[in-house]
C-alpha positions as CSV (number, residue, x, y, z in Angstrom):
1,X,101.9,60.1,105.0
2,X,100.8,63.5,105.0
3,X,102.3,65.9,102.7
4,X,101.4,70.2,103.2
5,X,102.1,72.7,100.3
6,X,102.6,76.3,101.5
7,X,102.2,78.9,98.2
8,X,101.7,82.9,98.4
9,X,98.2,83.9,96.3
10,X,99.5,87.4,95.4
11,X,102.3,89.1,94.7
12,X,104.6,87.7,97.8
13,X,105.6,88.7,101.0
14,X,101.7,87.5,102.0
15,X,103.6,86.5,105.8
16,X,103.9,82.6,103.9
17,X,107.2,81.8,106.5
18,X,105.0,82.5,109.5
19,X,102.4,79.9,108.4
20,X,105.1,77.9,108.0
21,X,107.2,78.1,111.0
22,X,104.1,77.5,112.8
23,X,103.7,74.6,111.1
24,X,106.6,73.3,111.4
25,X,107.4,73.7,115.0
26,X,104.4,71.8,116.0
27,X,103.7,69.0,113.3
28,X,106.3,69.0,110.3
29,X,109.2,66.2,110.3
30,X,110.7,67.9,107.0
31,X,110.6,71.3,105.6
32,X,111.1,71.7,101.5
33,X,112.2,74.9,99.7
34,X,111.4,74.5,96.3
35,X,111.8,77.3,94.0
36,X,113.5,80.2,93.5
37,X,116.8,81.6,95.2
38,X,118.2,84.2,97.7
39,X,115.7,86.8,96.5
40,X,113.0,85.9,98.7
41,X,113.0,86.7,102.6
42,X,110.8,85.3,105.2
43,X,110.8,87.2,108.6
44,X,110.2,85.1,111.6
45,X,110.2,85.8,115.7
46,X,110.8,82.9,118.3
47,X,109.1,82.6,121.5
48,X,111.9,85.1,122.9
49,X,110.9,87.8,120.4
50,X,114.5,87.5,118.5
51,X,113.8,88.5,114.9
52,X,115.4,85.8,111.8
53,X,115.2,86.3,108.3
54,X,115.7,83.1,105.8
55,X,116.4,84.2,102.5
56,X,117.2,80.6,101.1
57,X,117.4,78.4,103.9
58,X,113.7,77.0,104.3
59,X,111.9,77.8,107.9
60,X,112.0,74.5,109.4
61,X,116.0,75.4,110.4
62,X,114.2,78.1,112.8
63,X,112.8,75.5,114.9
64,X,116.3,74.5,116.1
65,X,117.1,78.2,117.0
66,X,114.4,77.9,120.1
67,X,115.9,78.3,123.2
68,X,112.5,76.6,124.3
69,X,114.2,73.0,124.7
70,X,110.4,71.7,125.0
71,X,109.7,73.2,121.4
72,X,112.7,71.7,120.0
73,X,112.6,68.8,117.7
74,X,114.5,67.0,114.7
75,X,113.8,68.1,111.4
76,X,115.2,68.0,107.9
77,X,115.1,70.4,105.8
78,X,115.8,70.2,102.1
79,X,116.4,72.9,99.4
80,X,115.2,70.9,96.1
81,X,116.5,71.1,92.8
82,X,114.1,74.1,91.5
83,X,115.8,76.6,93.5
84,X,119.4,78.0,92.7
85,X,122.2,78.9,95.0
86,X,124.5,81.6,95.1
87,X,127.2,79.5,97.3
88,X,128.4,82.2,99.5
89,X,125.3,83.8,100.4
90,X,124.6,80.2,101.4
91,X,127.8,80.1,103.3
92,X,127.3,83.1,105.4
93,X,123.6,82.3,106.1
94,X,124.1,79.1,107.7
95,X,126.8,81.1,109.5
96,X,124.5,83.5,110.9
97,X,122.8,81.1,113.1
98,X,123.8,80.7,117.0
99,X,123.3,76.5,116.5
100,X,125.1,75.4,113.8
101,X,123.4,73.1,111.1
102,X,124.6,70.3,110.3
103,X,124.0,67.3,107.4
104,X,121.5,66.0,109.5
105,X,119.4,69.0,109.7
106,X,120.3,70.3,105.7
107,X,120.0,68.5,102.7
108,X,120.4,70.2,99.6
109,X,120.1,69.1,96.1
110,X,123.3,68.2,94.2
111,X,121.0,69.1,90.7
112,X,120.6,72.7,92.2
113,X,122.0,75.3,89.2
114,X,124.3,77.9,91.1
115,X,124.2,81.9,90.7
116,X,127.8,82.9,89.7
117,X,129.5,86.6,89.6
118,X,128.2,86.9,86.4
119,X,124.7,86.6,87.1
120,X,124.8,89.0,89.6
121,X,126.4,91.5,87.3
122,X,124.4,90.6,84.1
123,X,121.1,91.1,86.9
124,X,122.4,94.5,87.8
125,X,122.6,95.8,84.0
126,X,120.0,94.4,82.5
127,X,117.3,94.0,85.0
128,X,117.5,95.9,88.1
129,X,116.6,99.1,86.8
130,X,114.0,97.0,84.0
131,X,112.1,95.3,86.0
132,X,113.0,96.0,89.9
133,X,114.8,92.5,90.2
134,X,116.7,92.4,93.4
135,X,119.6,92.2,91.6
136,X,120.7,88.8,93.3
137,X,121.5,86.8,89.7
138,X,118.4,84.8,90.0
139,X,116.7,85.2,86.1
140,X,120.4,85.1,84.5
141,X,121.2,82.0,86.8
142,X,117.9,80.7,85.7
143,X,118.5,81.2,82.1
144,X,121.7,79.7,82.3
145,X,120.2,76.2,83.4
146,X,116.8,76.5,80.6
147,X,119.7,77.4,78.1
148,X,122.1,74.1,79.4
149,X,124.9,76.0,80.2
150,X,124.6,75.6,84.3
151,X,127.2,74.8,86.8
152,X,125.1,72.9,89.4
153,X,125.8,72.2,92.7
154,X,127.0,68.6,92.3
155,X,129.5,70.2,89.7
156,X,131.3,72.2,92.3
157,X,131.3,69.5,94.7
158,X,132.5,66.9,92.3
159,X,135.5,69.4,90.7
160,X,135.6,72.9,92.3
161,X,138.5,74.0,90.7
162,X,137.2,73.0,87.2
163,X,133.8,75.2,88.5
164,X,135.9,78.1,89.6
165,X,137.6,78.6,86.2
166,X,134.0,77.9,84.5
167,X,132.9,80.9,86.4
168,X,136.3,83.0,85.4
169,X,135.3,82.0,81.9
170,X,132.4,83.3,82.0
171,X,133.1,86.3,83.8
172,X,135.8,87.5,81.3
173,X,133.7,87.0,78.2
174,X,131.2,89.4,79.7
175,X,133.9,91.9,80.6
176,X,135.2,91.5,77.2
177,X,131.8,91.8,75.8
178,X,131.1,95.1,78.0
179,X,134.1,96.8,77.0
180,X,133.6,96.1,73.5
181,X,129.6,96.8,73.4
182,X,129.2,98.6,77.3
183,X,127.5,101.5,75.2
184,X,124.0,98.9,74.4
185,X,124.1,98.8,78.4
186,X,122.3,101.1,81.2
187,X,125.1,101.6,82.8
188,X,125.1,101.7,86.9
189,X,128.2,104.6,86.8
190,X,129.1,107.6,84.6
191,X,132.6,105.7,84.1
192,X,132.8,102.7,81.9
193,X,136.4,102.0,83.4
194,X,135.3,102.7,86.2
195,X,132.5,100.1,86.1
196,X,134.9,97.2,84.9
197,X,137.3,97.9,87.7
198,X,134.0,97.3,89.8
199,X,133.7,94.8,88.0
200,X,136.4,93.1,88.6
201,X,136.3,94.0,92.6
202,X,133.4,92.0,92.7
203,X,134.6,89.1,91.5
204,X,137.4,89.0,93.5
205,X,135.7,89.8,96.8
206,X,133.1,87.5,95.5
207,X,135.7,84.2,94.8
208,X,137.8,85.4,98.3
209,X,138.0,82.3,100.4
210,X,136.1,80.2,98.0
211,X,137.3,77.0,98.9
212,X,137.3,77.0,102.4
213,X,133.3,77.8,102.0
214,X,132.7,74.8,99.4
215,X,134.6,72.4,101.9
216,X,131.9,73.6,104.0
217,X,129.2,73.7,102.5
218,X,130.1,70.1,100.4
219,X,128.5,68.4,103.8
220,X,125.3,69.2,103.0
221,X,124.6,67.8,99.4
222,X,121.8,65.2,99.4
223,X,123.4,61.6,98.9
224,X,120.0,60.6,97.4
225,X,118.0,62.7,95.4
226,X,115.1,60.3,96.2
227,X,115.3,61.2,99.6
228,X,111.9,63.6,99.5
229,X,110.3,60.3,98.0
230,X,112.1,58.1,100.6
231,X,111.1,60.2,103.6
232,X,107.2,60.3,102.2
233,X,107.3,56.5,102.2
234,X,108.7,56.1,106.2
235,X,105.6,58.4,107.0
236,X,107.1,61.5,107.8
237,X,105.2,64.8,107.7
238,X,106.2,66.8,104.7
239,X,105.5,70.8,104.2
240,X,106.5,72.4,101.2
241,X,107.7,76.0,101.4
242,X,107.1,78.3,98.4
243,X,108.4,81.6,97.8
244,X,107.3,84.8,96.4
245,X,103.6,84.6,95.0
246,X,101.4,83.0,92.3
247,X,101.3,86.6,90.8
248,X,104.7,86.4,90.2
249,X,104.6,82.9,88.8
250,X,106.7,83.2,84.9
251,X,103.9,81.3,83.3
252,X,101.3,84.0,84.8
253,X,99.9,86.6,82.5
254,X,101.7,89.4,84.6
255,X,105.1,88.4,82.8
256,X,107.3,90.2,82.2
257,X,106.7,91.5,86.0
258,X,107.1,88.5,87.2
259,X,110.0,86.3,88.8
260,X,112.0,83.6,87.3
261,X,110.7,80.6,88.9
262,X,107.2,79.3,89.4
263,X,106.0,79.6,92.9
264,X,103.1,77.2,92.5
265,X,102.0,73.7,92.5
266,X,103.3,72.6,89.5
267,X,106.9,73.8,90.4
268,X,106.2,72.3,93.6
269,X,106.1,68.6,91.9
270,X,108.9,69.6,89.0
271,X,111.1,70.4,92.1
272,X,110.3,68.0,94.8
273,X,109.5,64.6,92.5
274,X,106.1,64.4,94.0
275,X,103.0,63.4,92.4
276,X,99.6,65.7,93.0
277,X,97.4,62.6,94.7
278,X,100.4,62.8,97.6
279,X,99.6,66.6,98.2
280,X,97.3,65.9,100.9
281,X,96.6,69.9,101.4
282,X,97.0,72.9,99.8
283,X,97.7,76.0,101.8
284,X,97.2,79.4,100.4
285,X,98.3,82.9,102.3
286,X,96.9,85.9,101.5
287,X,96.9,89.4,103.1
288,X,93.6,91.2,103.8
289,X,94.7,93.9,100.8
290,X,98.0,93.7,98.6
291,X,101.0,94.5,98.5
292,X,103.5,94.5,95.5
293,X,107.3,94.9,95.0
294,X,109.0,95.9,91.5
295,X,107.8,97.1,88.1
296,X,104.4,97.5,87.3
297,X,101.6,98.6,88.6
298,X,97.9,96.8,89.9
299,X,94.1,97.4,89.3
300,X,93.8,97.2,93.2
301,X,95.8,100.1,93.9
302,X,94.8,102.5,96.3
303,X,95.3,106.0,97.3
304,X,98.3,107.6,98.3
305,X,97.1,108.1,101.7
306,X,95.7,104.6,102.6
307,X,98.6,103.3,101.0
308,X,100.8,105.1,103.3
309,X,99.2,104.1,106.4
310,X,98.5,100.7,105.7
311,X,102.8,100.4,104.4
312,X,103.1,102.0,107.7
313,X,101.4,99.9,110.3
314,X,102.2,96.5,108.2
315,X,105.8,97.3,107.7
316,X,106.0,96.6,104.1
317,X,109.4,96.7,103.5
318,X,111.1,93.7,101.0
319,X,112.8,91.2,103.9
320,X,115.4,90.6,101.8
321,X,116.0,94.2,100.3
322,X,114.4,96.9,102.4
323,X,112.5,98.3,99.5
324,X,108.7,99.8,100.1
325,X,105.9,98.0,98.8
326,X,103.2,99.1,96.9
327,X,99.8,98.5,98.8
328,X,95.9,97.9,97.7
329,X,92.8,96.9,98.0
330,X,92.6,92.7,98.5
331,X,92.1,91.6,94.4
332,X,89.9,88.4,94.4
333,X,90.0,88.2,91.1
334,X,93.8,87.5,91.2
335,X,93.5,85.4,94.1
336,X,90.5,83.1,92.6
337,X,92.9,82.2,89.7
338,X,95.9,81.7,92.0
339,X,93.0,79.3,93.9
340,X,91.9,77.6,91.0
341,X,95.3,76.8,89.8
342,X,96.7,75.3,92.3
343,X,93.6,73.8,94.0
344,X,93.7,75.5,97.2
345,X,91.9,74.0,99.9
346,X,92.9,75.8,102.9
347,X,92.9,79.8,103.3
348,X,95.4,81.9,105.9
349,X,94.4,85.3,106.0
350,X,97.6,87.9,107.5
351,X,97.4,91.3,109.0
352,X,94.2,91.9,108.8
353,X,95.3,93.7,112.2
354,X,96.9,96.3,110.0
355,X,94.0,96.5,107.8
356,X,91.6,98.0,111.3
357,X,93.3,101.4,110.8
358,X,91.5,102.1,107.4
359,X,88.4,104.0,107.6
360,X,87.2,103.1,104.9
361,X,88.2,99.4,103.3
362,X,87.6,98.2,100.0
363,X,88.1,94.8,98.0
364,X,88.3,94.5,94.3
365,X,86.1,92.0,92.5
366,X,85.7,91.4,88.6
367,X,87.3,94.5,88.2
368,X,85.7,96.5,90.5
369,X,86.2,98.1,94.1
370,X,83.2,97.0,96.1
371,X,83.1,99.0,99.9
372,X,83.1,96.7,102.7
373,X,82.4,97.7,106.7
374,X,85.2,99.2,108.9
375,X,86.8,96.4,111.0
376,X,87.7,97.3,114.2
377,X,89.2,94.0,115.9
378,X,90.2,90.8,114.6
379,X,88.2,88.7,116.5
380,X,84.9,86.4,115.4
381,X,82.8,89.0,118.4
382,X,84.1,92.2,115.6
383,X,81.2,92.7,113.2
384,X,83.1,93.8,110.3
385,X,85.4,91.0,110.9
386,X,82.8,88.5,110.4
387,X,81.4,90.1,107.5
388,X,85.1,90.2,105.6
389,X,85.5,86.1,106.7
390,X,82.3,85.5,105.4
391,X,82.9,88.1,101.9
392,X,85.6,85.7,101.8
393,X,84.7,82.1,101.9
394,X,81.5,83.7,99.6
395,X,83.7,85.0,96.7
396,X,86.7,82.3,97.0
397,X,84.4,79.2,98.0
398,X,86.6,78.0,100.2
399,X,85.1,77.4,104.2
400,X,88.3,76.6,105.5
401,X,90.1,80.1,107.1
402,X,92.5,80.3,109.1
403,X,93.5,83.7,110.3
404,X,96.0,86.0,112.3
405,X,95.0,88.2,114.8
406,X,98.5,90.4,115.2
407,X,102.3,89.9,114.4
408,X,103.3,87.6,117.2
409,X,104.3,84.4,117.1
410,X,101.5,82.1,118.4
411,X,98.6,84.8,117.2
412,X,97.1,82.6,114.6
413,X,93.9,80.9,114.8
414,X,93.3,78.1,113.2
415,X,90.3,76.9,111.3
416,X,87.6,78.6,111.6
C-alpha cells in the first residue's frame, strides 16, 4: 500500500509535473492534487513530443493523452479538498484535452472552496501589483474559506442557482464598495467608471453559459470523500502531487511572498486525510540553481548576465502566466529546511543541463556563495558532475538522487 508525496524544495516551477508524470505512467494507480488552485502550471511532453500544461488538473490525466496504447493505463485522479476551483477554468481545461475524462478518470472533492468573480477582481486590486500574484482569485478565494464565508463545490452542485446569486451578492457589494471607497484602491485604469463597467464585463462574460458548464462538471464530484482512504486500503499506488514550492509555503518565513496554500507535507495530510506513517516516501525536486517568480527578492541571486543565460537556455517562463523568472545560485540553506520539514527522503535534481553553459557556477551555503567546478555533461563519466552530486548528498545528507539529464521525456535517471 505504497503511498509517494511529490513537493517542490524552492520557490516552484522546480520541473515537479515531470517527476510526476513519469511516475505515474509507469507505477501510480492514483494521482492527488492537493493544494492550491489554477495558479500553478506544470508543463509536460508525451512520447510524440506534444507539449500539455495542467494548471489544476493533476498529471496523472496525461497518461490517458498517450497515443502509445502500450503506455496507457487506468488511473484516478483526484483534486482534494485543499485546493480551490475556479469552475470555468475547470470547464475549459478538461475541454482542452483530445480524450475526454470522464468520472472514472476525475474525482474531485465536493468540500473544495470555489474562486468566484470576486476573487478574481479583489486579486487584481489588491494583490497583483503587491505581491506579483497571478491574479487568478486564489488568496481572496482562500480567505474566504479561513473566514467561513465559502461556496464550495458541493454547494454549487447541491443548489447552483442559490450559488449563482451568492456570487452576484457578493459581486455587487464589492462594486458598491469600490464606487463608494475606489479612491483606497490601486487602480488597474485611469477611469473609475471605466473600471466598474469592466467590472461588470467580467462578470458577465465570467457567469455566460454557467449552467451548462456545472451540469458538466457536477459528474465529477467524489461520492465519498473517503475514497483517497478507501483506495489506500485496496492497495493501490498513491502519488501525491504538490504545487508551487516549500519557499512559498504561508507558514514559511518568506511570508508575505509567499502563496496561499501550503505546498508541503503537512497540507498534504490536511488535504488528502492521510496519516504520516502511510507516506511511504518523500520526493523532493529541486533545480541545480533557483529560480523565483513575484515579489521579493533572494540571497542566491546572481548577476545579470548568468541570470540571463541560464532564464534563457532553461526557459523560465511562469507555465501558467508567461512571466520571467528570476534565477540564482542553488540555496542549500533553503533547501535543508524545506528537507527537514517535510522529511525528504528522496532527491530529483532538474536541468542541471541548463546549468553546463555557466562558466563559472556557484552554490550558496550558510549564507555564503561557495565556487564549484564547471560541469560540462550530465553524465556520472562528467567530473564536475560528480563533484555537484556528491556537494549534494554531503550538504543535504540525503544518498538517494535521482537526476535529469535534458528536457525530454524519458531523460531521467533514477537512483543513483
Amino acid at each position: 500500500m505504497p503511498v509517494k508525496l511529490v513537493l517542490g524544495l524552492q520557490h516552484g516551477d522546480e520541473g515537479k509535473g515531470r517527476i510526476v508524470d513519469d511516475i505515474a505512467e509507469f507505477w501510480a494507480d492514483v494521482v492527488v492534487r492537493f493544494q492550491g488552485g489554477g495558479n500553478a502550471g506544470h508543463t509536460v511532453y508525451d512520447r510524440e513530443g506534444n507539449k500539455y500544461v495542467t494548471h489544476i488538473l493533476p498529471v496523472g490525466v496525461l497518461v490517458k493523452q498517450s497515443k502509445n496504447h502500450a503506455m496507457k493505463r487506468h488511473i484516478t485522479n483526484i483534486i482534494a479538498r485543499g485546493c480551490v476551483l475556479n469552475i470555468v477554468d475547470l470547464y475549459d481545461e478538461i475541454k482542452s484535452f483530445n480524450n475526454e475524462l470522464s468520472n472514472k478518470d476525475l474525482q474531485i472533492s465536493g468540500y473544495c472552496p470555489l474562486i468566484e468573480p470576486t476573487h478574481i477582481l479583489a486579486d487584481r486590486l489588491n494583490y497583483q501589483g503587491k505581491l506579483g500574484t497571478t491574479a487568478r482569485g486564489i488568496g481572496p478565494a482562500y480567505s474566504d474559506f479561513y473566514a467561513r464565508d465559502s461556496i464550495l463545490f458541493k454547494d454549487l452542485i447541491e443548489d447552483p442557482q442559490s450559488s449563482l446569486f451568492k456570487m452576484q451578492d457578493k459581486f455587487f457589494k464589492f462594486q458598491t464598495d469600490l464606487a463608494q471607497n475606489g479612491h483606497v484602491y490601486p487602480l488597474l485604469s485611469d477611469s473609475h467608471n471605466e473600471m466598474l463597467n469592466n467590472n461588470f464585463a467580467f462578470f458577465n462574460d465570467w457567469i455566460d453559459n454557467f449552467d451548462e458548464k456545472v451540469e458538466y462538471i457536477k459528474q465529477f464530484i467524489s461520492k465519498d470523500e473517503s475514497i483517497i482512504t478507501d483506495l489506500y486500503n485496496e492497495g493501490k499506488n498513491i502519488l501525491l502531487e504538490g504545487a508551487q514550492g516549500c519557499g512559498l509555503n504561508i507558514h514559511s518565513n518568506n511570508y508575505p511572498d509567499v502563496t496561499s496554500s501550503a505546498p508541503t507535507i503537512g497540507g498534504a495530510l490536511n488535504s488528502t486525510g492521510l496519516n504520516h506513517k502511510q507516506i511511504n516516501e518523500v520526493i523532493g525536486v529541486m533545480k541545480a540553481y533557483k529560480t523565483k517568480v513575484g515579489t521579493g527578492d533572494f540571497p542566491s541571486k546572481c548577476n545579470i548576465s548568468d541570470g540571463e543565460t541560464l532564464a534563457k537556455f532553461g526557459n523560465e517562463f511562469g507555465a501558467t502566466t508567461g512571466r520571467p523568472r528570476k534565477c540564482g545560485w542553488l540555496d542549500f540553506d533553503e533547501v535543508n529546511q524545506a528537507i527537514q520539514m517535510n522529511g525528504i527522503d528522496h532527491l530529483c535534481l532538474i536541468k542541471t543541463d541548463v546549468f553546463c553553459n555557466i562558466e563559472k557556477p556557484f552554490i550558496y551555503h550558510k549564507k555564503d556563495l561557495e565556487s564549484i567546478s564547471k560541469i560540462n555533461n550530465v553524465s556520472l563519466e562528467d567530473k564536475g558532475f560528480v563533484e555537484l552530486l556528491m556537494t549534494i548528498k554531503d550538504k543535504t545528507g540525503i544518498n538517494n538522487i535521482s537526476f535529469t539529464t535534458g528536457p525530454k521525456r524519458g531523460e531521467i535517471v533514477w537512483n543513483v
